[in-house]
N, C-alpha and C positions, 0 to 999 in steps of 0.2 A: 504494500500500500504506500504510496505517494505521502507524504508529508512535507509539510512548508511552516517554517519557525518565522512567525510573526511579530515584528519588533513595533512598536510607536515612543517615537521620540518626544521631547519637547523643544523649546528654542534652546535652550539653555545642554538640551541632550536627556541630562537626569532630572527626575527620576524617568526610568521607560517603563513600559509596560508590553508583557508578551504571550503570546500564546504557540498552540502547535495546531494545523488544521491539517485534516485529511484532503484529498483530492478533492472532494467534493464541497468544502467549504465547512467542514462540522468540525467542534474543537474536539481534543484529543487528552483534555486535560483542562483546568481552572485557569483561569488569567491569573496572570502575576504580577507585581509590581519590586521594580529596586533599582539597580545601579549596571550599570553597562556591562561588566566582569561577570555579574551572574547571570546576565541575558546570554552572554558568551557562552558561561558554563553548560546553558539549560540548550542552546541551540547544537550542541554538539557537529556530526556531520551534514546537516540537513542545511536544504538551502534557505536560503536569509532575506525576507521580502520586508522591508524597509517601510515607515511608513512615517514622515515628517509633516511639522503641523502647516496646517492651511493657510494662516495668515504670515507664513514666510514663501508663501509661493503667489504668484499669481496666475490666474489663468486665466489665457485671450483665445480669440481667432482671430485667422488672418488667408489670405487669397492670394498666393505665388504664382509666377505667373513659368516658371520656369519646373521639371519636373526631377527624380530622384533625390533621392533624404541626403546625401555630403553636399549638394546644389542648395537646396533649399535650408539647408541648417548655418550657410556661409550665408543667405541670402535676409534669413527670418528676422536679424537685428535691424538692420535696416528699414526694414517695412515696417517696422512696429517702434523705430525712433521717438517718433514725433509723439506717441503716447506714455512713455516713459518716463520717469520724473529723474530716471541716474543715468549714470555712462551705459551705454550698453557695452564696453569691454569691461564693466567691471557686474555684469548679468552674465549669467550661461540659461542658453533657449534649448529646450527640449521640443519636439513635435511628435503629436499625435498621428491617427490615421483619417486621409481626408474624406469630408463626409459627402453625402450624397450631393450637396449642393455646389463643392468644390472647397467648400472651408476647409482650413487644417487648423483644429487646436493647438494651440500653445503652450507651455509651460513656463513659467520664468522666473528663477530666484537667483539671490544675491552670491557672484558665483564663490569668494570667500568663505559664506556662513557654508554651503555645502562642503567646500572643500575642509572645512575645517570640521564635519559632524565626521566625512570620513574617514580624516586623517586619524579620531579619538577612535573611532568603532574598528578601525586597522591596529592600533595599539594597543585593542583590550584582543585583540583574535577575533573580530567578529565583520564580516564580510559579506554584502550584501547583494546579491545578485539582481536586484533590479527596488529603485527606491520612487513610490508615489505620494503625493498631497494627500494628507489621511482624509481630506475631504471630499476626492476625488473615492472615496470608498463608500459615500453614500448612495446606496443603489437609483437608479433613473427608472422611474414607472411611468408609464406611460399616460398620457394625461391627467397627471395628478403631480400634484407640490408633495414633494418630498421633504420629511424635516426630520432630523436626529437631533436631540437634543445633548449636548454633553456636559461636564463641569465646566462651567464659566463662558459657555459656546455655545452658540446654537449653530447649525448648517441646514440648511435651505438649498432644494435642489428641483429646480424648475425641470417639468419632464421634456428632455431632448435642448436641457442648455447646459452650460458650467454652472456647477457648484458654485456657493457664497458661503462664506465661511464669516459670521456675526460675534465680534467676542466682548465682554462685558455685558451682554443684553442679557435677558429673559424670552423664554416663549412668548408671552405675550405679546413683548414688543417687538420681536421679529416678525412677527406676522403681520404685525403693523406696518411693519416697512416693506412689506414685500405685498403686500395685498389693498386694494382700496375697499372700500366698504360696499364700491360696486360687484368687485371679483367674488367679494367672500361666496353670495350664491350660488356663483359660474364654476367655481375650485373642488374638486377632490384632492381630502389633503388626506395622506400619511404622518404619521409619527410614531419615528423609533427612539428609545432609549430606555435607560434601565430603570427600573423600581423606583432606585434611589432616584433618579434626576425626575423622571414622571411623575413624584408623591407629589409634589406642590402645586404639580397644575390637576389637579383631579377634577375642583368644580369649573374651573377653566374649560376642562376638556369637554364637560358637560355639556355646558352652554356654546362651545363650539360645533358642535356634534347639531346643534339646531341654524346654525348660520349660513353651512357651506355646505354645499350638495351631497355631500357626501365625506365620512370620518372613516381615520382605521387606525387603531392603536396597537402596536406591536410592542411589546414590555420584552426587554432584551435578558434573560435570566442567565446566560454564559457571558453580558457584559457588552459593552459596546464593540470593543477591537476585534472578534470575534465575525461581527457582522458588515465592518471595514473591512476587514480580513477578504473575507468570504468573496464581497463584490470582485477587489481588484486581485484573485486567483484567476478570474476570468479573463485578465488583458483589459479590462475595459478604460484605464486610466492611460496617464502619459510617464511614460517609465523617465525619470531625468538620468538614467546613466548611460549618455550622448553623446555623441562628440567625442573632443578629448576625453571623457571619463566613460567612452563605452570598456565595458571589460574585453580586456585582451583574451584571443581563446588556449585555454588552457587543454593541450592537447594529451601530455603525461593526465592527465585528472579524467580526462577524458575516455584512455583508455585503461586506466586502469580494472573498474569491474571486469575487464575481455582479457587481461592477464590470464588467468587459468585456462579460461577457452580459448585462446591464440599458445599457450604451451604445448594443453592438449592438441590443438590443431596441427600444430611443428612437429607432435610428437610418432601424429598419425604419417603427415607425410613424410617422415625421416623412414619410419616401416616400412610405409609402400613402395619407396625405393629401394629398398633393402630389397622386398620380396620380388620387383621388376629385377632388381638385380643376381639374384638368384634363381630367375625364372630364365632369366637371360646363358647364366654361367650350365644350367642344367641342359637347354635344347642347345648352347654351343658344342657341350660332351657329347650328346646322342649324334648333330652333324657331324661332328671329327671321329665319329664310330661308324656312321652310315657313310661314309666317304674312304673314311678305312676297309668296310665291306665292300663297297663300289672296286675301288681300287684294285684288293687282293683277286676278286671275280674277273674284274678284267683284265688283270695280271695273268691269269689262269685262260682266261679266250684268247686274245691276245699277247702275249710275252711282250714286254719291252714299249707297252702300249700306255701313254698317259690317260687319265681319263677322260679328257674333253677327246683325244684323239680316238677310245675307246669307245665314247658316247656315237663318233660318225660312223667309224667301222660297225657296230651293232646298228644302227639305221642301217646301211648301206644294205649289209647282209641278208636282216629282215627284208625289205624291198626287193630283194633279189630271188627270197625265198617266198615272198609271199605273190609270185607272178603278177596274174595282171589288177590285182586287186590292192598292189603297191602297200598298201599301210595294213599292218596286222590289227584282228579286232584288238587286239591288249597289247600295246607297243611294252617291251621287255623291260627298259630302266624303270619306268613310272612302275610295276610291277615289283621291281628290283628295289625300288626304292621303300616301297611299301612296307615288304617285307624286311627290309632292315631295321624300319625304322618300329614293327611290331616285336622282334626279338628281342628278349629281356636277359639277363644276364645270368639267368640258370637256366637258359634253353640253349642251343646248340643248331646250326644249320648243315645237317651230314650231307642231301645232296638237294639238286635242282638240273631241273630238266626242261625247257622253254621248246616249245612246238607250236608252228601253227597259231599264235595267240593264247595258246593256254600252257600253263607253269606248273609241273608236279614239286611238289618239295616234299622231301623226309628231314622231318626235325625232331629231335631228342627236349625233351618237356620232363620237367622232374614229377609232373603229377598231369592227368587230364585236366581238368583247372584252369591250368597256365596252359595246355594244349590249345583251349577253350577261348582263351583270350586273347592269344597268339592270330587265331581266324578271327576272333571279332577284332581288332586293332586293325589288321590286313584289309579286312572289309570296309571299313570304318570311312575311306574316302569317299565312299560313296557308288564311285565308278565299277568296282572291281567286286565279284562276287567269290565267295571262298567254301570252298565244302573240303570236311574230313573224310578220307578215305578210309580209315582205319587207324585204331590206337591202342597198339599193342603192348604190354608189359616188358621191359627188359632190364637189365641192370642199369640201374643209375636213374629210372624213370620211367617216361612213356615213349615210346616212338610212335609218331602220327607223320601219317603221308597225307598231305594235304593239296589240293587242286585249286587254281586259282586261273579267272578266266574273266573276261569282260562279261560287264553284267549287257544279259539277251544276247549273250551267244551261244 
């Protein structure tokens, strides 16, 4: 199961607060609260989804007119100047994914304070594979105002715009500022937050629940970051670690789980070489035995005869023998070959007799058995049919006279 070690920071860094969610956005364990070295401890190997506060980032859109993310992330400063109230060399821009309408979300914080949450969460061990505006974790519903309430915050999240992120207010009066008195009827609102933040607005919420078209109160009992969490598992935010500070890919980390199966895998093909190679040194012996047979046979027809010169004089002679029908049914090497290469090393070849396309042989066989298998190996090419004459008992074994002849002759 997938697991993702949840951090939320503040301006300041400490205190954070963190959790562990499974794949699916469910915790895995209570929220906790303390100091940067024990978020460290608690996150052990798992990866590290960042989550810093809202009123240190801001977020825009903006309309590039140029395409690809290194274009347009050299480009985004510029276009968003004139809104600005600092340098933008002393800003780092993150970008979103562009929307239907050709918008591309923004991201923008102060690029110092990042670099400096960094540089503290690199020195406690703790490394954050991808870092969002924790306000950027309030879920987007669709035609409905969105609102999470938190300690000393409230966030407000218009459905299919950027979050706002309210600090020092009340419920109350956040909805004042985001709602006219015309809207309240026109509005379905949401609100999330926990027991504790929810108590105070109880008769509030009451009286709200008659104003706007519609009420839904979600009381968060695993905590707010949980439900932060949750949203931005799904990519839906603007990851700020961009640019200069995208992570470099880490390629040893990468492969490390495949270590055992890339050993086992070396270990398999180191084998099957071996067994190619053994397979190789085993049919080289039987050719420098079947060429040694070839040889000694046509040493024996021939005297003084090499074997390719061997191989012609046997054509020749067949041809000569087999009149006007030039080519014998079962040409004698290919025969000759056969049977060589069936002989096993407790059989014995006493005679052979070649006529006419068909071959008598007597071979000595320590058992029937091997007699047995001597014809099925000879047969085995396919072309060539093999029948036992006879196999008779004598010392040292069996003798079997065996007839070999093209098959449908």
């Amino acid at each position: 199961m997938a697991e993702t070690f949840v951090i939320r920071i503040t301006h300041d860094l400490e205190p954070a607060t963190w959790t562990v969610l499974d794949e699916y956005g469910r915790p895995l364990g209570s929220e906790n609260t303390g100091s940067i070295s024990a978020a460290a401890a608690a996150a052990g190997d798992r990866p590290v989804l960042l989550l810093v506060p809202g009123l240190d980032v801001l977020l825009m859109h903006t309309n590039l007119p140029v395409k690809g993310r290194s274009r347009q992330l050299k480009m985004v400063p510029f276009s968003l100047e004139e809104g600005l109230a600092a340098d933008v060399e002393t800003l780092h821009f993150a970008l979103g994914e562009t929307t239907g309408t050709g918008d591309i979300p923004v991201a923008v914080t102060e690029k110092s304070l990042l670099l400096h949450w960094l540089a503290q969460l690199k020195a406690a061990n703790l490394r954050p594979t991808k870092i969002f505006s924790d306000a950027e974790g309030v879920p987007d519903t669709p035609s409905t105002l969105t609102v999470l309430v938190d300690a000393g915050r409230v966030y407000l999240k218009p459905a299919g715009e950027q979050p706002v992120t309210l600090d020092g207010v009340n419920l109350v009066e956040a909805l004042g500022l985001s709602l006219s008195e015309d809207q309240y009827a026109q509005t379905h609102v949401l609100v999330y937050g926990d027991a504790g933040h929810l108590g105070p607005y109880k008769d509030f919420l009451i009286q709200l629940r008659d104003k706007v078209a519609g009420l839904d109160v979600q009381v968060l009992g695993d905590g707010v970051l949980q439900r932060l969490g949750a949203t931005l598992l799904a990519d839906t935010g603007i990851d700020l670690l961009q640019g200069e500070l995208a992570p470099q890919s880490d390629w040893l980390g990468l492969l490390k789980p495949w270590r055992v199966a890339a050993t086992l895998a070396a270990a398999l093909v180191v084998v099957a070489l071996l067994n190619l190679g053994i397979d190789y040194w085993s049919l080289q012996r039987r050719t420098d035995a079947l060429e040694a047979v070839v040889g000694e046979t046509c040493g024996q027809v021939f005297p003084g005869s090499t074997p390719q010169s061997c191989s012609r004089q046997v054509n020749d002679l067949l041809v000569v023998r087999g009149g006007s029908n030039a080519a014998p049914a079962q040409p004698f090497l290919p025969t000759l070959a056969a049977v060589g290469s069936a002989l096993t090393d407790k059989s014995r070849l006493q005679a052979l007799d070649y006529r006419s396309g068909v071959t008598n042989l007597r071979v000595l066989a320590p058992d029937v058995a091997t007699l047995d298998g001597i014809q099925r190996a000879i047969a085995s090419s396919g072309s060539i049919e093999v029948d036992i004459q006879s196999a008779n008992p004598v010392d040292g074994g069996v003798e079997g006279r065996l007839q070999v002849r093209g098959r449908g002759q």
